[in-house]
C-alpha positions as CSV (number, residue, x, y, z in Angstrom):
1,X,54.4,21.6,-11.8
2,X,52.4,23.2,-9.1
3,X,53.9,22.3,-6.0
4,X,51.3,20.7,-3.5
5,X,50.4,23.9,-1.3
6,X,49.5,26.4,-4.4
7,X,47.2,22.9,-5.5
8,X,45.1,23.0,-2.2
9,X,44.9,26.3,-1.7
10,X,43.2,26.3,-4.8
11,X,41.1,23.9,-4.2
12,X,40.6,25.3,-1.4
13,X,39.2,28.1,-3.0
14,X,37.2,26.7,-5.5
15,X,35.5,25.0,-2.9
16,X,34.8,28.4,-1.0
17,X,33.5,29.9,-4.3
18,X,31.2,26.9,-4.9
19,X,29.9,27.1,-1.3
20,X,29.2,30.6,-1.8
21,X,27.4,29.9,-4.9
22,X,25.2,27.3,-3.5
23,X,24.4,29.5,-1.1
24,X,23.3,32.6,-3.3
25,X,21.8,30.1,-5.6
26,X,19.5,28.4,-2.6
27,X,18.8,32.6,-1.4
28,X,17.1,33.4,-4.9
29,X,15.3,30.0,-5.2
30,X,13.3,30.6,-1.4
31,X,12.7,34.4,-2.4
32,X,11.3,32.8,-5.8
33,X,9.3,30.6,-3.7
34,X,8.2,33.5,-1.2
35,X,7.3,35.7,-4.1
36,X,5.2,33.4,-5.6
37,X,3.4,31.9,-2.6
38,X,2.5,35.8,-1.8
39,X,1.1,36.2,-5.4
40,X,-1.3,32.9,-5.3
41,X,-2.2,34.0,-2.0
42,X,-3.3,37.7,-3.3
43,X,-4.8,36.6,-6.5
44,X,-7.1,33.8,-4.3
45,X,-7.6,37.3,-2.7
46,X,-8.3,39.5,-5.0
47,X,-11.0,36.3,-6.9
48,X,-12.8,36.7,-3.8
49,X,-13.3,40.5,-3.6
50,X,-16.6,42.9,-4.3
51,X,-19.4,40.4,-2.7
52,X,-20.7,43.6,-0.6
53,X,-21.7,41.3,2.2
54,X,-23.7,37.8,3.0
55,X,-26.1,35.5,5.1
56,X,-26.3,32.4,5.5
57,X,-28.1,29.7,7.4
58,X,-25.2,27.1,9.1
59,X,-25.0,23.6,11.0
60,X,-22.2,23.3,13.1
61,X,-21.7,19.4,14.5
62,X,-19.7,18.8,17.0
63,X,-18.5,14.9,17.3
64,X,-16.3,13.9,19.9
65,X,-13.9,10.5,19.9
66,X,-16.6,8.1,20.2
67,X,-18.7,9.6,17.6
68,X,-21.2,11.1,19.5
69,X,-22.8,14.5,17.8
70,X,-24.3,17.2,18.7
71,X,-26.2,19.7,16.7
72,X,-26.1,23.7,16.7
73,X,-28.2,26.0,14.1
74,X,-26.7,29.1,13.6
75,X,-27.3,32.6,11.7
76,X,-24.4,34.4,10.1
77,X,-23.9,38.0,8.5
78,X,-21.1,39.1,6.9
79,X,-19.8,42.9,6.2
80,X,-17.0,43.1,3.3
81,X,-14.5,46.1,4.2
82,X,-11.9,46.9,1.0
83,X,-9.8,49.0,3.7
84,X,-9.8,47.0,6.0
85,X,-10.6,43.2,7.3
86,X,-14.2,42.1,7.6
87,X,-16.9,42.3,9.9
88,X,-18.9,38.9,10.6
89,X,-21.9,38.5,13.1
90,X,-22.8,34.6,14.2
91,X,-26.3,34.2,16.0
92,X,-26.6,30.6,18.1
93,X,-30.7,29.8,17.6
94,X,-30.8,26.1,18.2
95,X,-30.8,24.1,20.8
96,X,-31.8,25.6,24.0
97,X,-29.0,25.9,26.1
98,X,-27.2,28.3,23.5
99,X,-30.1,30.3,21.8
100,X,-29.3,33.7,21.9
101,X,-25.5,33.7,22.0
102,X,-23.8,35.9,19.6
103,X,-20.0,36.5,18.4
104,X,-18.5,39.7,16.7
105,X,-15.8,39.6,15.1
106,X,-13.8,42.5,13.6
107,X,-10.9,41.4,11.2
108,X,-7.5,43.6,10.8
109,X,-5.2,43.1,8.1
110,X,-2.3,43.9,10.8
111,X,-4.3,45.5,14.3
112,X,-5.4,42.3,16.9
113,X,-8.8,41.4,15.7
114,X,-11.5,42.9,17.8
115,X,-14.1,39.7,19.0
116,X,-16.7,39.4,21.5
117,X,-18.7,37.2,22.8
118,X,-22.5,37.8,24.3
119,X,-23.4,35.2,26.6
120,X,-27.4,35.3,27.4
121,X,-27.1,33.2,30.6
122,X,-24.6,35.7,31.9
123,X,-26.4,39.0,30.2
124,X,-23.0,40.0,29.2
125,X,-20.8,41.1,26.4
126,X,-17.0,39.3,27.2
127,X,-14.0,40.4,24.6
128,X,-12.1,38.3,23.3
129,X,-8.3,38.6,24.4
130,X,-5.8,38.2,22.0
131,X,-3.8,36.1,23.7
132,X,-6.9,33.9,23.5
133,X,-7.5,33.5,20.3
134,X,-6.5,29.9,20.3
135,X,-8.7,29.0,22.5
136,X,-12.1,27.0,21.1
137,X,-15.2,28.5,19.5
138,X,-18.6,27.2,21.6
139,X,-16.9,23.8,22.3
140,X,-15.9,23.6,18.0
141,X,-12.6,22.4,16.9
142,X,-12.5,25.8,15.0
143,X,-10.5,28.7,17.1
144,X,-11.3,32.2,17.3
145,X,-8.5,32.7,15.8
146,X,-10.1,30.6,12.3
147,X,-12.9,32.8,12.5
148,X,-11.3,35.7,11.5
149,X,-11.5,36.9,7.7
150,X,-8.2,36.0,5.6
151,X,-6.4,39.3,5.2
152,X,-3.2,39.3,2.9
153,X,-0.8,41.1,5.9
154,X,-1.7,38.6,8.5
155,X,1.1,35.9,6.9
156,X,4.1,35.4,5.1
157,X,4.9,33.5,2.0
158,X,5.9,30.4,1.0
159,X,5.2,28.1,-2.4
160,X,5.7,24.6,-1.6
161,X,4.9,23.0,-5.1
162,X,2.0,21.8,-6.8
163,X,-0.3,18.4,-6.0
164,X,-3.7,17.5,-7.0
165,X,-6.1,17.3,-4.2
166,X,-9.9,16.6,-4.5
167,X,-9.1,15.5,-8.5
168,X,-8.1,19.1,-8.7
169,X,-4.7,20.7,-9.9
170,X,-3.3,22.8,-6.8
171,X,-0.7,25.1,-6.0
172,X,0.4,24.4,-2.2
173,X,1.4,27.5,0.1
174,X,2.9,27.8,3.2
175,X,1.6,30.5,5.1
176,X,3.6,32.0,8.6
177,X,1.0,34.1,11.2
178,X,2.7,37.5,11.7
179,X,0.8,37.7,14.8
180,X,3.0,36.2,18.1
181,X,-0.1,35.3,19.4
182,X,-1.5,33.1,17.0
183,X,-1.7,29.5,18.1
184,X,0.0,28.6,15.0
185,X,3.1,28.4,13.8
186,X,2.3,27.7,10.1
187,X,-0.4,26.9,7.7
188,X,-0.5,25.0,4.3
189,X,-3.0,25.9,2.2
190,X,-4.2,23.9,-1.2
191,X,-5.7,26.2,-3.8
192,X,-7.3,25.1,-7.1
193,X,-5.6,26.2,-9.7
194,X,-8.6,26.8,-12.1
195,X,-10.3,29.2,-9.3
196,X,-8.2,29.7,-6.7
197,X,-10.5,28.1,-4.0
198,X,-9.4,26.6,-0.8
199,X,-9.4,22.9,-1.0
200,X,-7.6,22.3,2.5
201,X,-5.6,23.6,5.2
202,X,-3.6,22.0,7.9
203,X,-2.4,24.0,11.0
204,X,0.8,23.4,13.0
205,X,0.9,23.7,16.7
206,X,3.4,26.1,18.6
207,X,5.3,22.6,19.0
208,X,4.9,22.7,14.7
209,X,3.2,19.4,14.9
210,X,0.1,18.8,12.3
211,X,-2.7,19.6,14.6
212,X,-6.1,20.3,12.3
213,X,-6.7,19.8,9.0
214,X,-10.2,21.5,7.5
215,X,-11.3,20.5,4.1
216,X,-13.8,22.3,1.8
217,X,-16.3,20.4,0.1
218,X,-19.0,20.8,-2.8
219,X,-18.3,24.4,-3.9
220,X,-20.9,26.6,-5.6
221,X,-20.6,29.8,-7.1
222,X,-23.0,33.3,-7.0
223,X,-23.2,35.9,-8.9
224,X,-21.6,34.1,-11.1
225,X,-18.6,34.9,-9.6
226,X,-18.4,34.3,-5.9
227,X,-17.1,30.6,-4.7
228,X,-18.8,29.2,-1.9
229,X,-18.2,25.8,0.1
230,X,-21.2,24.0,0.8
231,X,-19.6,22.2,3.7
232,X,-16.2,22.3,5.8
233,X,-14.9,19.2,8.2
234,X,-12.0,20.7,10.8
235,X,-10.5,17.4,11.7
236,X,-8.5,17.4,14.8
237,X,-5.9,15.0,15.0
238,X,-4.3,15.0,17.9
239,X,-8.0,15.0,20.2
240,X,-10.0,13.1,17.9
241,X,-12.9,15.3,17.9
242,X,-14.0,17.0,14.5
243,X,-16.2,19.6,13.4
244,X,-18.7,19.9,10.5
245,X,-20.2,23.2,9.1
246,X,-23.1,22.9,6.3
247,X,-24.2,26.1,5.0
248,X,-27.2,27.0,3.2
249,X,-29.6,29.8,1.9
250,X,-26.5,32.0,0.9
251,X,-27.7,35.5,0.3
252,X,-25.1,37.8,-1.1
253,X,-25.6,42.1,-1.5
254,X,-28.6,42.2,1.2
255,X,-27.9,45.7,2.1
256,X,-25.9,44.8,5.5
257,X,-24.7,48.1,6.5
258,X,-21.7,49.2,8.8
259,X,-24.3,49.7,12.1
260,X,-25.3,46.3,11.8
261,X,-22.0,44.6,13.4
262,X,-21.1,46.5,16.9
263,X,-21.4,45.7,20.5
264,X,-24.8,46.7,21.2
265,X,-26.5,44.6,18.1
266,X,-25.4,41.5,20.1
267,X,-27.8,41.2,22.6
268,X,-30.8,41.8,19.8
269,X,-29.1,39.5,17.6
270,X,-31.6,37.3,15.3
């Protein structure tokens, strides 16, 4: 018989192999999960590619805690860059005490996004830090930070499973902010499975507490191809305030051209 100190040394072994398996075993199922979180997220992508550019009319209401709403009417133009993130221009026409402010916003795949902001009452063009970037659009409960185009190399990876949101199949993804300035410090993301559109998203703080969650409503597609939402609510839940965008008169492949979006069309901006 085994005497009692060749038994538990190997047990004691066994158990160390085991660990080490668990371990190795655990390792391949989160790079299984990374790798496919990172394909959903390029093929919802890639779905949403070759659009050229856009306008669109938009609503934005703001409602704070009690309820109370008030009502913006606002422009937007949109540039699609393959090579690099994309260019969007959002003109303020309605009511009064913001006609005529503007917002430019340059997306990067990796660079800080370039944004600035043209205030009419001041007659000038302020950039957009950014180390700002979490700070509040125009009093929204969107960021500056939400209005920048979703480029592939701004997040990592992370499939969470699937769940059916909006009576819709849905993969669920976990996505990190590469950037050390974003006020986030993850997002998960609900994608249709049928067309890989973005049903909803909540946002973490820096504390990685659930802070917003925006939800996508009444999707329409042009072209025959393109997906659009025809609304978006951005819910925040720890102020109570939310925000509602309503789009309309989409216009895609206008013939928006690079010299359309820069500093100097803001003050002109209509």
């Amino acid at each position: 018989m085994l005497n009692k100190r060749i038994i538990t040394t190997l047990f004691t072994a066994f158990s160390l192999s085991l660990g080490s398996y668990n371990v190795l075993a655990e390792s391949m199922q989160q790079q299984e999960a990374e790798k496919l979180g990172l394909e959903i997220s390029t093929e919802a992508k890639f779905r949403d590619t070759g659009w050229n550019d856009n306008t669109s009319d938009m609503l934005m209401l703001l409602r704070n805690k009690q309820g109370q709403e008030s009502i913006r009417e606002i422009k937007t133009k949109t540039l699609e860059l393959l090579n690099d993130g994309d260019k969007s221009l959002t003109i303020f026409n309605k009511p009064r005490d913001v006609k005529g402010t503007s917002f430019l916003s340059f997306s990067h795949p990796v660079a800080n996004d370039d944004q600035w902001l043209y205030l009419p009452s001041l007659k000038r063009v302020k950039r957009i830090s950014s180390r700002n970037k979490s700070g509040p659009f125009m009093g929204s409960e969107f960021s500056f930070e939400d209005l920048s185009s979703f480029e592939i190399e701004k997040y990592n990876y992370n499939y969470l499973g699937d769940e059916t949101i909006n009576g819709l199949d849905s993969y669920m993804v976990e996505q990190f902010p590469v950037d050390e300035n974003s006020g986030y410090t993850r997002r998960i993301v609900w994608l249709d499975k049928a067309e890989y559109r973005v049903q909803k998203i909540d946002f973490y703080d820096r504390k990685n507490s659930l802070l917003k969650t925006l939800s996508y409503n009444s999707y329409k597609q042009y072209l025959d191809k393109f997906w659009r939402a025809d609304s978006a609510l951005m819910v925040n839940h720890q102020s109570g305030k939310s925000t509602e965008l309503k789009w309309d008169n989409y216009a895609f492949k206008t013939g928006l051209v690079d010299s359309d979006f820069n500093r100097n069309t803001l003050k002109r901006a209509r």
